[in-house]
N, C-alpha and C positions, 0 to 999 in steps of 0.2 A: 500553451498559447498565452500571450498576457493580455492584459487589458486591453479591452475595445472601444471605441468611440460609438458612436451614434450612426455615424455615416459608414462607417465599417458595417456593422449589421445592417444596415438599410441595403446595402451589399452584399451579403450573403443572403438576405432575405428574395430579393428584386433576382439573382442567379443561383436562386436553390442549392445552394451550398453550407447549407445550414450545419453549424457543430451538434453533439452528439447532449452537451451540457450547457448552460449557461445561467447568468447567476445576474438580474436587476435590482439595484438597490440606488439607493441616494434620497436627497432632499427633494426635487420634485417628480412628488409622485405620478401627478398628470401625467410625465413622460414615461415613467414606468409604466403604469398601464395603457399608453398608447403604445409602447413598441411589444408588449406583451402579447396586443390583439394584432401586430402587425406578425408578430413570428407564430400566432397561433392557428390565425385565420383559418387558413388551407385546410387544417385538418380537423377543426371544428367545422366547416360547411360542405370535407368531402363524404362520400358512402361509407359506412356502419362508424358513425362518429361515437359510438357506447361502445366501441374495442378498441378505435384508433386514437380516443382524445381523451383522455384522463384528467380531471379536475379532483385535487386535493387542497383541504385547509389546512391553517397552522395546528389542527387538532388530530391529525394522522401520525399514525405510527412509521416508524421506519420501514417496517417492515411492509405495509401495506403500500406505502411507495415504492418500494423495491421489488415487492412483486408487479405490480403494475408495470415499474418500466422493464425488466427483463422479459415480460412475457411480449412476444413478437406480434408485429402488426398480423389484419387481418385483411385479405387480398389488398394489401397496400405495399408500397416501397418502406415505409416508416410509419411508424404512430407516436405520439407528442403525450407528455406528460407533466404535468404545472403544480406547482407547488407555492401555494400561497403563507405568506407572512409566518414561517416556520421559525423559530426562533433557539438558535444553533445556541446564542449564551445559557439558555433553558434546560437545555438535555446533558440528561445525566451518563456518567462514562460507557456503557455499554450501548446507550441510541445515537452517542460520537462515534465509537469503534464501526457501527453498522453504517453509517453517515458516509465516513469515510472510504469504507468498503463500495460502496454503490457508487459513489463520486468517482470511484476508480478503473469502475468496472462495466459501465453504462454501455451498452449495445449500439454497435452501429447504427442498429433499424430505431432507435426509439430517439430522439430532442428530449430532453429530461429542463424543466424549466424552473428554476426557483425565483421567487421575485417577491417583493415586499410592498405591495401595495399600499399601507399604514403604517407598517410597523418600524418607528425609528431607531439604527442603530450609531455608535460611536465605535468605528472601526479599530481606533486608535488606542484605546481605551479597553478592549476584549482581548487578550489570546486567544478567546477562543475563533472569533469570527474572522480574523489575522489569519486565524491557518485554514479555517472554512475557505474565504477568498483563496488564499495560496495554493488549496489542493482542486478549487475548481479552473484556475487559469492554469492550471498541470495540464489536466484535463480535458478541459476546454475554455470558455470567454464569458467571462464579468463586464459587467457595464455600469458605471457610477454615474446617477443622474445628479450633479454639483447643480448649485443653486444658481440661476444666471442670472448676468447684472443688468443694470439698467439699459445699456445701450443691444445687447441681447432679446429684453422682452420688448424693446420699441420696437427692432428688424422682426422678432415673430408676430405683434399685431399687425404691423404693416404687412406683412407675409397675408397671414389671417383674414386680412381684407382683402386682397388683391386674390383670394380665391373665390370671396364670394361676390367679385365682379364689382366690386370697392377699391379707392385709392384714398390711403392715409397718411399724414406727412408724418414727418417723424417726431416734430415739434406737436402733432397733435396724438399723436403716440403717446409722447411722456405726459402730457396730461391725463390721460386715459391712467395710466399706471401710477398717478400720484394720488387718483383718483381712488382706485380701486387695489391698489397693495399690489406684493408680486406672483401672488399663486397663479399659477398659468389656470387653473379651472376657471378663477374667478374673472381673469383676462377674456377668456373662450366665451363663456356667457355674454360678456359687457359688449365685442364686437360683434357677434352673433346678433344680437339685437342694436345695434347699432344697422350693420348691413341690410339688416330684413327693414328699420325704419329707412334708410338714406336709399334702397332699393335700385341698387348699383349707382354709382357716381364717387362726386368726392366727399367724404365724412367730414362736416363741418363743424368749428369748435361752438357754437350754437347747440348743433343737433350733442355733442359730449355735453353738455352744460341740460340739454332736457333730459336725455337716455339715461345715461350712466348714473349707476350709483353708488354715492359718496359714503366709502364704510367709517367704521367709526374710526378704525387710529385717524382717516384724513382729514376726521372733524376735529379732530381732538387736535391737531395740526395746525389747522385752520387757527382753533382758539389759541392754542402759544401764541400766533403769529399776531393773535389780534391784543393780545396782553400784553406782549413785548412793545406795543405800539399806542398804547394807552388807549385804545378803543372799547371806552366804556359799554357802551352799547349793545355792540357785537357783541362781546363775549360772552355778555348776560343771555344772549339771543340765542348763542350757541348751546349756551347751556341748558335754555331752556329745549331744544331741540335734543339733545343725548337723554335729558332725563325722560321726554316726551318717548322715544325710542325704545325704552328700557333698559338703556345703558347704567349699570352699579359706579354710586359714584366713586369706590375704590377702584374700578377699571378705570376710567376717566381718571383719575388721579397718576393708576399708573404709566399710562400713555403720555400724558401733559407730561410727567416729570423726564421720562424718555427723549422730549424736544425740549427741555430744559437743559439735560445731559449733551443731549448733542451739541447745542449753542455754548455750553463751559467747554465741551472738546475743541470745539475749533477755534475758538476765542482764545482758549491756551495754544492750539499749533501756531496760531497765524503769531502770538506772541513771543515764541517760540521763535520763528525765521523757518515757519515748514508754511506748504499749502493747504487750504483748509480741507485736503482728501487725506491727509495725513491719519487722523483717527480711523481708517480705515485699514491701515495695517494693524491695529489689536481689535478693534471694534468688529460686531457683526452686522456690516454694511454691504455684503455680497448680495445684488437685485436690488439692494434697499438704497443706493449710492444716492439719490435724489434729497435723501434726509441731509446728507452732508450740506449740499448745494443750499437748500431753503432754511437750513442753516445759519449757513453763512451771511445770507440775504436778513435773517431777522436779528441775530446778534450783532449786526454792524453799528449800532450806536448805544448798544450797550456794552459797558466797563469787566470786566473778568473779576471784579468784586461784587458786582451789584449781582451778577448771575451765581456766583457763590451764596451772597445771603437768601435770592430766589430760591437755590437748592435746598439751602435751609428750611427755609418756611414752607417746602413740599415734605421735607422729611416732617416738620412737625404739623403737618396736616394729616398726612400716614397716619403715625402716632394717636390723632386725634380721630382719626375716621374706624381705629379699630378701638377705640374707646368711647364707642359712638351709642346710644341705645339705639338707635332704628333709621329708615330713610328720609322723613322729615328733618332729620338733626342734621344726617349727614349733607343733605344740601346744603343747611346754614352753615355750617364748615367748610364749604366749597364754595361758598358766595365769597366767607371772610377771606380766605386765600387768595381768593381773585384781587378783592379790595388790597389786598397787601402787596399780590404781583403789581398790580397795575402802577401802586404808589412806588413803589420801590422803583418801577421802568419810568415813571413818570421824573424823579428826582434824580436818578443816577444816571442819565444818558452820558456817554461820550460827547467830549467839548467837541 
């Protein structure tokens, strides 16, 4: 059987037609462990759930899975067996030989569930995990949770609201998500509390601007945008707000220089004769496309030189912060930086 979508399983799940194996992995976890509890449910809250539902860590043996799911339910049609964050590059020739044996050989009566709730792999990049996937869609169905884009996590908070008897526009959507980054948990939290303050109606960008909160890449965001624009003020203001937070100012640096990189990206596409989403065919901008956009908006009057020497003077702030004695110093190295971004955006605008 090959790869399965999301809404495929929500269909075998919803007409009990459940396969025998299957195999959750990807970038957002959220949805892994949400379709895990969705295909486990049943037999975690039917009768003798210590025969029928088996929970294993990535610290079991093969064999101790294998017995489990061979051995047959108890006064049930099936029993389920789950297999957390196992880690198939890890095992040595003989726990693959039994690996594969079980993947092959999996009883009608038992769902066998592997899934990764933490654990990140590169598919691409393993043989070994390469033939793990290829012998479990023999088998039975894999499901790859890919990282979704911008216009994806606007439709699931809008979604999100409109269950908890909320209406969200969409334009106030991507606010929310430039807000608060793309991890669906931290999305779930932010309208969850949104909903229970607006206590059904419409989610107003007011009520986003009191609730929600602004993590650090979107301060740090914030401040590119406010340096590139020679806003003295602000950006000191911001600063003082990340250090206040406990934000390291090597983190800070490395975020800042991120929106640094992305304004030299598109500032070379649009130079180039491409559109400024261009960098997003080599870049990792999948969920994240909003970077491109705010982007484009802050480097508009600056030169593809001036953001080159900017780049510079972040690398030799780098430089300077891991040659730093302590965090007293390292602020004054991130003041001086600023003074040199700002003069540098202040002299080099585009005519």
């Amino acid at each position: 059987m090959p790869e399965i979508n999301e809404t495929r399983l929500r269909e075998q799940i919803s007409k009990n037609q459940l396969a025998s194996l299957y195999f959750l992995y990807g970038e957002e976890k959220f949805l892994v462990k949400r379709d895990v509890l969705r295909l486990t449910r049943k037999f975690s809250t039917a009768d003798f759930p210590e025969f029928n539902f088996n929970e294993f860590p990535h610290t079991a043996s093969i064999d101790e899975i294998a017995d489990a799911a061979m051995a047959l339910p108890f006064m049930a049609e099936r029993k389920c067996v789950t297999v957390s964050d196992l880690n198939v590059d890890a095992l040595g020739a003989s726990e693959q030989s039994k690996l594969q044996e079980l993947i092959e050989n999996v009883p009608e009566t038992t769902v066998l569930v592997f899934f990764l709730p933490t654990l990140e792999i590169e598919v691409k990049k393993s043989a070994k995990w390469r033939n793990f996937i290829k012998k479990v869609d023999a088998a039975g169905c894999s499901i790859c949770y890919a990282r979704r884009s911008e216009s994806d996590l606007e439709k699931f908070l809008c979604r999100e609201a409109e269950k908890r008897g909320c209406t969200l526009s969409r334009a106030l959507a991507g606010r929310i998500l430039r807000y608060t980054g793309s991890d669906l948990n931290a999305l779930t939290n932010e309208i969850q509390k949104l909903c229970a303050f607006a206590g059904g109606g419409e989610i107003t960008g007011d009520q986003i601007e009191e609730i929600v909160t602004k993590n650090m890449e979107t301060t740090v965001f914030l401040l590119s945008s406010t340096l590139v624009r020679g806003d003295y003020s602000k950006a000191y203001t911001l600063l003082d707000l990340l250090i206040s937070q406990g934000e390291k100012p090597i983190t800070i640096l490395s975020v800042l220089s991120g929106a640094y990189i992305d304004m030299y990206r598109v500032r070379a596409a649009i130079e180039s004769g491409k559109t400024s989403r261009a960098p997003a065919e080599y870049g990792d901008y999948k969920g994240r496309d909003f970077r491109l956009k705010y982007a484009e908006r802050d480097m508009r009057d600056l030169s593809l030189e001036v953001l080159r020497e900017s780049i510079a003077l972040l690398l030799e702030c780098d430089l300077s912060l891991k040659l730093s004695s302590g965090d007293a110093m390292d602020r004054i190295v991130l003041e001086k930086l600023f003074s040199k971004l700002l003069y540098a955006a202040h002299r080099g605008h585009v005519a």
